[in-house]
C-alpha positions in Angstrom: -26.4 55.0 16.0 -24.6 51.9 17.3 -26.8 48.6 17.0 -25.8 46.3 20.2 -25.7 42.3 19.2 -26.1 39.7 21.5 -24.0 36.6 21.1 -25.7 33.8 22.5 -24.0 31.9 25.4 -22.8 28.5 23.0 -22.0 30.7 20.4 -19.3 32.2 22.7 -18.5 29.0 24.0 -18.0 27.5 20.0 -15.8 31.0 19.6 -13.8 30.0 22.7 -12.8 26.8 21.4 -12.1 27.4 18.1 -9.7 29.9 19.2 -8.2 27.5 21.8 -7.6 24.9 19.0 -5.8 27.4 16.4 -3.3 28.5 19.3 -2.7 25.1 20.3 -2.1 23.7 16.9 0.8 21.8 16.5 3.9 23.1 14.3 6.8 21.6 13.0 9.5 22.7 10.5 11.5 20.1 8.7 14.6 20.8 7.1 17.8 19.2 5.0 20.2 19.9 2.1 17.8 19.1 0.1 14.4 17.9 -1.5 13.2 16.0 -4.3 10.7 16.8 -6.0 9.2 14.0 -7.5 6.9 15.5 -10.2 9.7 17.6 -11.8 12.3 15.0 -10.9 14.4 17.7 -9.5 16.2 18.8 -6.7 15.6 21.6 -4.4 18.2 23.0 -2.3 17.7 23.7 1.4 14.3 23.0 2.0 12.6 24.2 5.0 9.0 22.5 5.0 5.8 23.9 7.9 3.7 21.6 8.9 0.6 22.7 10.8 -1.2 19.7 12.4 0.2 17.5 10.5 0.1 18.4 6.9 2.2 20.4 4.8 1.5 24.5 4.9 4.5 26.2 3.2 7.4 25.1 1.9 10.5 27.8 2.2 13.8 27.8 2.2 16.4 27.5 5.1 16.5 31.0 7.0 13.0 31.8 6.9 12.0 32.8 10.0 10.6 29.7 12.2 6.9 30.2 13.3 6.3 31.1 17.2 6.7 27.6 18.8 7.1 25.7 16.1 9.7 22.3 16.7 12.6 22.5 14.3 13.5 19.0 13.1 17.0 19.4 11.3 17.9 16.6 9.4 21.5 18.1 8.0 22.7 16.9 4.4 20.0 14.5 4.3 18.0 14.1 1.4 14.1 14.5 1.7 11.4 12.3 -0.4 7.8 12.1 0.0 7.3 9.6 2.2 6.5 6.2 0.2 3.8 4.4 -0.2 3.2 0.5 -0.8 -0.2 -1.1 -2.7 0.3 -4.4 -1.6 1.4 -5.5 1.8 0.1 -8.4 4.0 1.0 -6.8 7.8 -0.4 -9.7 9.6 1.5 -12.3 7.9 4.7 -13.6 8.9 7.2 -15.2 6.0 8.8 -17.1 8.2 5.3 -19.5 9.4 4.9 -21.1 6.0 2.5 -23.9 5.5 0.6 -25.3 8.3 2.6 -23.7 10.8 0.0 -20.9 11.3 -2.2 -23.7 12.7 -0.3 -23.4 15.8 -1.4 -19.6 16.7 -4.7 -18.7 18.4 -6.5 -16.4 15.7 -5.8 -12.9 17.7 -2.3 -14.0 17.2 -2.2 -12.2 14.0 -3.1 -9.0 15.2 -0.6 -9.0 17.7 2.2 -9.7 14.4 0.3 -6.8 12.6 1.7 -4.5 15.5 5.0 -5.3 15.4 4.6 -5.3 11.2 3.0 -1.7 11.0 6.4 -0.3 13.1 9.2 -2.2 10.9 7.0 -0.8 7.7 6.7 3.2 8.7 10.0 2.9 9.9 11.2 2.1 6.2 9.9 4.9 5.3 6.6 3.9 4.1 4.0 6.0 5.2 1.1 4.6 3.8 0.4 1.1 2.6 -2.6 -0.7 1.0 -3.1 -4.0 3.2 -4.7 -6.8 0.2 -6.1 -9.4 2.8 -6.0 -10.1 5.9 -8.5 -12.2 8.5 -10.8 -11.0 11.6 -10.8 -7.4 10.1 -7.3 -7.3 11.7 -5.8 -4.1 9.3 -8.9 -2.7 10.2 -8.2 -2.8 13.4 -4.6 -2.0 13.2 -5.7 1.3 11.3 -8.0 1.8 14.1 -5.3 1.7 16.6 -2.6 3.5 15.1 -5.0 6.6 14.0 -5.8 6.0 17.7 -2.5 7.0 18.6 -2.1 3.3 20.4 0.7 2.2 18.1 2.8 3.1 15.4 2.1 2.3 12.0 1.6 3.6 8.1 -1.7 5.2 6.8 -3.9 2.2 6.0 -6.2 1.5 3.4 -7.3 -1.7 4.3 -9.6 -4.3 2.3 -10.4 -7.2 5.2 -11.2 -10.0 3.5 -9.9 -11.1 0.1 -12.7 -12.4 -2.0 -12.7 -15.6 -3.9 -14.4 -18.2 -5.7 -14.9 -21.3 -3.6 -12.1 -23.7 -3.3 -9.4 -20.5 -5.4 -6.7 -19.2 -3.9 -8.4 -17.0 -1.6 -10.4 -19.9 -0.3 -7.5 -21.4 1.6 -7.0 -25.0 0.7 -5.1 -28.1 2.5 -7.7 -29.2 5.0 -9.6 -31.9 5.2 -13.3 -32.3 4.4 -13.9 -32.6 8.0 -12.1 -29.5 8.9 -14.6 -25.9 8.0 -12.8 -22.7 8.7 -15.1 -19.6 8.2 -14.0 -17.3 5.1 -16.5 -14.5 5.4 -14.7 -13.4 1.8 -15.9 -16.9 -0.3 -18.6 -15.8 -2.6 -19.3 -17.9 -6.1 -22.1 -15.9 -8.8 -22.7 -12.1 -8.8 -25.5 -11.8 -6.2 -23.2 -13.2 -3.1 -20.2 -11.6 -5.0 -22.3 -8.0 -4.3 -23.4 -9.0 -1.3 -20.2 -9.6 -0.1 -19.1 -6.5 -1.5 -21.3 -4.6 0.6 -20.5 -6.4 3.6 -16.6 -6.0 3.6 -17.4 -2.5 3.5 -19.8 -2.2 6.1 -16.9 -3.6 8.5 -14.3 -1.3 7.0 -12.9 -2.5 3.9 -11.9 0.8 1.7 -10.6 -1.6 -1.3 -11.7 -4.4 -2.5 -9.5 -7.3 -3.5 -10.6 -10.5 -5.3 -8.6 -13.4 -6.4 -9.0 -13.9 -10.4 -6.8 -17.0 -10.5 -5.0 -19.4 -8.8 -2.0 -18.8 -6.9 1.6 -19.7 -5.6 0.9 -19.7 -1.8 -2.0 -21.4 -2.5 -2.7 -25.2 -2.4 -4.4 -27.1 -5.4 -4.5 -24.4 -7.4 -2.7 -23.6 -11.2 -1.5 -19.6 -12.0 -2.8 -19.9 -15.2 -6.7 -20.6 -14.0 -9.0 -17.9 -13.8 -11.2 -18.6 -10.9 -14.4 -16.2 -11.7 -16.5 -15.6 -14.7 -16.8 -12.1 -16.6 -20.2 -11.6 -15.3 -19.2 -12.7 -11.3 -15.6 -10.1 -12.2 -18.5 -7.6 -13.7 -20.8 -7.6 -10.9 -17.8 -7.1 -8.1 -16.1 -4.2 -9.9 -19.7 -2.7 -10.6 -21.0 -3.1 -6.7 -17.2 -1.9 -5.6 -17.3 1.4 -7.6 -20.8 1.9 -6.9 -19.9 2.7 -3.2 -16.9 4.6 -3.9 -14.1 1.8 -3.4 -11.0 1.3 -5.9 -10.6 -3.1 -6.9 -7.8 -4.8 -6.6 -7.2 -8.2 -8.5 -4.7 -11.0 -7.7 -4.2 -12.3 -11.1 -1.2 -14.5 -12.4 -2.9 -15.8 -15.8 -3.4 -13.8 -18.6 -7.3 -14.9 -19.1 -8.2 -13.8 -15.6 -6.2 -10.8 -15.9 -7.9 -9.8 -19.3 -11.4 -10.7 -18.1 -10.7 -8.2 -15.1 -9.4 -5.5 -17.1 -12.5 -5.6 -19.2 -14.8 -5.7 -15.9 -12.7 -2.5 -15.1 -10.8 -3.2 -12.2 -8.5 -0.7 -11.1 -5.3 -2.6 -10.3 -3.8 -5.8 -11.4 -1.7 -7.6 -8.4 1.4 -9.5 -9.7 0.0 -9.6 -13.7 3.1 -12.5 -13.8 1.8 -14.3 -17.4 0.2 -11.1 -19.0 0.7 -10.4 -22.8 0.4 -8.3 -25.4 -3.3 -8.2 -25.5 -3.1 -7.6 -21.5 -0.8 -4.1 -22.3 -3.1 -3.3 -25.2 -6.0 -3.5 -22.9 -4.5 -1.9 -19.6 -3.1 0.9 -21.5 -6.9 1.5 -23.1 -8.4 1.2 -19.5 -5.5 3.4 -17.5 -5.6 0.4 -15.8 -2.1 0.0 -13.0 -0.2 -3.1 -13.0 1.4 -4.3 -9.6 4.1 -6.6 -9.7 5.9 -7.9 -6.8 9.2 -9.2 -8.8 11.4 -8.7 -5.8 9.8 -11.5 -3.8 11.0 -14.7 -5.9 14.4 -14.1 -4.4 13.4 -14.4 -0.5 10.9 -17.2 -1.6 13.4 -19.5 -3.1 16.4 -18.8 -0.9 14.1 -19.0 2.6 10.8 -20.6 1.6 12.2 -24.6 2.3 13.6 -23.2 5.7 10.3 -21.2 6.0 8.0 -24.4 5.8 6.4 -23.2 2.6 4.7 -26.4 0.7 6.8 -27.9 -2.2 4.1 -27.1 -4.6 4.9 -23.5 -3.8 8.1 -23.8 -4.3 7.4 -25.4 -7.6 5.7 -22.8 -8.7 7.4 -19.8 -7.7 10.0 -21.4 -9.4 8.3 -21.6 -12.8 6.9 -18.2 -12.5 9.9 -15.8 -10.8 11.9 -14.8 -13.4 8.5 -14.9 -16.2 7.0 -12.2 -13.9 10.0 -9.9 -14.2 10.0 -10.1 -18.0 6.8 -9.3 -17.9 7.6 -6.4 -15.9 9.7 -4.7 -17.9 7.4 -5.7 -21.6 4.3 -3.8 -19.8 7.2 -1.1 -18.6 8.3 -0.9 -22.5 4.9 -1.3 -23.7 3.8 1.9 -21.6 1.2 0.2 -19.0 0.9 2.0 -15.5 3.3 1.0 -12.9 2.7 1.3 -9.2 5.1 -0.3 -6.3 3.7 -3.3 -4.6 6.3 -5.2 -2.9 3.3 -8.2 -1.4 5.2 -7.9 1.5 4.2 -10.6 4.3 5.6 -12.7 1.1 8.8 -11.4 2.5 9.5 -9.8 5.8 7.9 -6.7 6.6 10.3 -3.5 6.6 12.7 -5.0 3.8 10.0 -3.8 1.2 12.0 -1.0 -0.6 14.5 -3.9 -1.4 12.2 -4.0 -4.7 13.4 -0.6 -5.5 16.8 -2.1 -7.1 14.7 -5.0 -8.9 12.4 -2.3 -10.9 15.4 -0.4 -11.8 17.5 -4.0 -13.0 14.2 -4.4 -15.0 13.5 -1.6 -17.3 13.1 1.9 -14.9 15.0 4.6 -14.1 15.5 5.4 -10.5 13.1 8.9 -10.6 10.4 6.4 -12.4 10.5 3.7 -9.5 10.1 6.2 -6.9 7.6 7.9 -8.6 5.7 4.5 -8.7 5.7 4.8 -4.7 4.8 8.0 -4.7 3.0 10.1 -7.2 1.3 7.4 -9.1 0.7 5.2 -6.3 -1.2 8.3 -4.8 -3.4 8.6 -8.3 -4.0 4.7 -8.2 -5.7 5.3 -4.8 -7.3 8.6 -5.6 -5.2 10.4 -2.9 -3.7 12.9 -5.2 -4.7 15.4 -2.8 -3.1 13.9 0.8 0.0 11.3 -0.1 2.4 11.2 -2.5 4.3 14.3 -2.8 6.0 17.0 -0.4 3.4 19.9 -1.4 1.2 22.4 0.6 -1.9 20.5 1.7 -0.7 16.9 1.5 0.2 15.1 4.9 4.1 15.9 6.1 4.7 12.7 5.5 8.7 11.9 4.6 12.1 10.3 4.5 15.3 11.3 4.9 18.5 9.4 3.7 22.0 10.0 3.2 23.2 10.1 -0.8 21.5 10.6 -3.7 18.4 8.1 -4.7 18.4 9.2 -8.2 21.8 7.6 -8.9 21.6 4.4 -6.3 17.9 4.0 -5.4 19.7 1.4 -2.7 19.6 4.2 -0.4 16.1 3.8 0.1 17.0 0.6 2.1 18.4 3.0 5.0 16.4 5.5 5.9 17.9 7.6 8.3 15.0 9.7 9.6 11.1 9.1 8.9 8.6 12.1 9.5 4.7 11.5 9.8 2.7 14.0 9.6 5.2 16.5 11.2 6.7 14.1 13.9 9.4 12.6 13.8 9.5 8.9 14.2 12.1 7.9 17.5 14.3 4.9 16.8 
C-alpha cells in the first residue's frame, strides 16, 4: 500500500530555493607550482585548491578534473600562502598628517582614507587585519561596506574606540582647556571601564583595545607610565571576556604590561620595555606579544617631513632599537609571537616590510610567516576560518614569485591576491 504525502505549498517553495542556491553556488579552482603549507613548513607541489562560495572544499592536485563551471584561476610557477593576516593596523590613519595636521579634515574625512587603506592592504596580500582604534566607528563601517560588497578591503575585526584613562595616550592630548573633543573611549575606575566595554560592543567593536601606558604618538605622556590600575585592567579584561571579545593592550612599560598580563589580557601591543618577569609571565598566561619593530625606521626617516611633534620624535628615538631587542629576548625566551605591523604608523600596504625585520631579529622565515598566519588565526580564535590553506577555512591567498622560505622579501610583491575564491584585479 502506497501512503501519499502532501508537501505543503512553502515547504516546496523552501525546496525550490535551496536547490536554486546549490546550483548557483559559486566555484573557483586556484592553482600554481606550488603551496606552502604553513603548519608542516613544507611544500606541496602543484596544488590545485576548490573553492565553493568562497571557502576552501578540496585541495587536489593539478589534473584533477575541474568541477562543472567552475573559474580556473592559474597562477603558473607562483608560490601559494595562506593569505596573511595583520593584528594591528590603523586603516583610517594617514602617516603622512602628523601632528595637528588632522585638524584640517572634516571628521567623515577619515572614512573616506579608510577606503583607499583597506584596498592598498588586501592588495598586499593581507586578507584579514585587526583594526586597534579608530574614531566614529569608522572600521566598523568599513567592514560593513566591504562585506557589503561596496569596496574592497581585508576581513575586519574591528575594536572602534581605544579605551583610556583620562588625559593617557588614548585620550588625545595637545589642546587647550577650552577646546573638548568627544572620546566616547575615555573611561577612569572599573564601573565606566565596563560600561564602556559594553558599549563599544553594542556599536560593533569585536576586540577590545585599551591603552596601559603612555605613548610615542601621544602628547604629555612617558612609555614607561602605566595609565590604569590592576583593578580598572581587571574589570576591562573580565567585562571583555565576559561577552565573548579577545583584549588588546597598548603597553610600552613593563609595569603596565605586567599588570595586564596578570588581568589576563590576551595580547600585548608593542611590549617595547618588557623584561624578564614580563616573558616569565606571558609564557605562564599563553599570553601573544605584538611588536611593531619595523616602524622606527619610517618614523625617524619621514616623521620631521610628516609633521610628527618633536616629542615623538624623541621618543621613538629612545625606544626603536630597545623594542627590537626586546623582540628577539621574548623570541629567545619562548613568548608567543604574532605580526602586527601598527600600520597607519607607516603607510598602509607596505606592512609586510616587517617581514625582513622579525627575521634580522631572532626568526626564521617559516616562524614569521607563521606569526601572520597560523598563530595570528589562534590569537583571534579563528583557527577554524583564517590562517591556513585547508578545507573549510576561507580561500583566502597569495601568490608570489620565489621562495619565501629563503627571502621572506618576496612577500613585499605579491603578484596575485585571492579572497575567498576571487581573484583580486589590479
Amino acid at each position: 500500500m502506497r501512503t501519499r504525502v502532501r508537501v505543503p505549498a512553502l515547504a516546496l517553495v523552501v525546496v525550490g530555493v535551496c536547490v536554486s542556491m546549490v546550483a548557483h553556488a559559486r566555484t573557483s579552482v586556484v592553482s600554481a607550482a606550488r603551496l606552502l603549507d604553513v603548519r608542516s613548513g613544507r611544500y606541496v607541489q602543484q596544488p590545485q585548491i576548490e573553492i565553493v562560495d568562497g571557502r576552501i572544499s578540496r585541495i587536489g592536485r593539478a589534473g584533477d578534473p575541474l568541477p562543472a563551471g567552475a573559474e580556473h584561476i592559474d597562477l603558473g610557477a607562483r608560490t601559494l600562502l595562506p593569505g596573511l593576516i595583520d593584528m594591528h593596523v590603523h586603516l583610517t590613519i594617514d602617516p603622512t598628517l602628523g601632528g595637528y595636521q588632522g585638524l584640517e579634515y572634516t571628521d567623515n574625512f577619515w572614512t573616506v582614507v579608510g577606503v583607499v587603506n583597506a584596498r592598498r592592504t588586501l592588495r598586499a596580500g593581507f586578507t584579514t587585519v585587526r583594526n586597534l582604534g579608530s574614531a566614529g566607528f569608522d572600521d566598523v563601517a568599513l567592514k560593513q561596506a566591504i562585506e557589503a560588497g561596496y569596496i574592497d578591503g581585508p576581513r575586519i575585526v574591528p575594536a572602534t574606540f581605544a579605551i583610556g584613562a583620562t588625559g593617557g595616550h588614548c585620550d588625545g592630548g595637545g589642546l587647550p582647556p577650552s577646546v573638548t573633543v568627544p572620546n566616547p573611549g575615555a573611561a577612569d575606575g572599573p564601573d565606566a571601564i565596563r560600561a564602556t566595554v559594553r558599549k563599544l560592543r553594542k556599536f560593533g567593536a569585536e576586540v577590545i583595545k585599551f591603552c596601559g601606558t603612555g605613548g610615542v604618538m601621544s602628547k604629555g605622556t612617558t612609555l614607561g607610565e602605566q595609565q590604569y590600575s590592576q583593578e580598572e585592567m581587571q574589570a576591562l579584561v573580565e567585562e571583555a571576556h565576559r561577552l565573548g571579545m579577545k583584549v588588546a593592550v597598548h603597553a610600552h612599560g613593563s609595569s603596565g604590561i605586567n599588570a595586564a598580563i596578570r588581568a589576563g589580557t590576551d595580547t600585548i601591543e608593542h611590549a617595547s620595555l618588557a623584561d624578564a618577569e614580563s616573558f616569565k609571565l606571558a609564557r605562564a598566561q599563553g599570553t601573544w606579544f605584538s611588536m611593531d619593530i619595523y616602524g622606527s625606521d619610517y618614523i625617524l626617516a619621514e616623521g620631521e617631513n610628516n609633521g610628527l611633534f618633536a616629542e615623538s620624535l624623541q621618543k621613538e628615538r629612545q625606544v626603536g632599537r630597545k623594542q627590537r631587542e626586546t623582540f628577539r629576548d621574548a623570541h629567545a625566551a619562548g613568548v608567543r609571537m604574532v605580526f602586527g605591523s601598527d600600520a597607519g604608523v607607516y603607510p598602509h600596504g607596505d606592512n609586510a616590510r616587517q617581514f625582513g625585520k622579525m627575521v634580522e631579529w631572532g626568526m626564521t622565515p617559516l616562524q614569521a610567516i607563521r606569526a601572520a598566519t597560523l598563530d595570528a588565526a589562534e590569537a583571534l580564535g579563528r583557527q577554524t576560518d583564517v590562517g591556513a590553506l585547508e578545507v573549510g577555512r576561507f580561500g583566502d591567498m597569495l601568490a608570489v614569485d620565489g621562495d619565501p622560505l629563503q627571502d621572506v622579501a618576496v612577500l613585499t610583491r605579491p603578484a596575485a591576491v585571492v579572497k575567498g575564491g576571487r581573484l583580486l584585479q589590479p
